[in-house]
Phi, psi and omega in degrees: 000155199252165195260052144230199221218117161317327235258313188286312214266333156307317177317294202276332160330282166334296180305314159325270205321282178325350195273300190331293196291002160264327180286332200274356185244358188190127160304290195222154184208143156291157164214130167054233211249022190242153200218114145214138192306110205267196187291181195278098205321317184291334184289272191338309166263351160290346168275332168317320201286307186326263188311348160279013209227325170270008159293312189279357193272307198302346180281320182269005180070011182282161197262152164303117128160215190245161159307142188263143203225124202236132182307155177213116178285111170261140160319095173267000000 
């Protein structure tokens, strides 16, 4: 299970999603004589899906990670 909180993890949604609505109004901006960029759009939304996809798990209460799947030995 992973260490984070619905709570957390709504959280950093939101800072994604606001990041997606600062980039989507600017790539890049200056202040005073320095020019910077912001991250990259895909990155940004591949992290929206990561945190909406642990928004939806932790809301539904499922746990993180894989099924333990155990062999079953046949006669051949």
């Amino acid at each position: 299970m992973s260490g984070y909180t619905l709570q957390f993890a709504q959280e950093r949604l939101k800072l994604w999603l606001d990041a997606e609505a600062a980039c989507a109004t600017g790539q890049s901006y200056r202040i005073g004589g320095r020019q910077l960029e912001r991250a990259n759009l895909a990155e940004i939304r591949e992290q929206i899906n990561f945190w909406q996809n642990e928004v939806d798990r932790l809301s539904a209460g499922r746990s993180r990670g894989s099924r333990c799947i155990r062999p079953i030995p046949r006669d051949l």
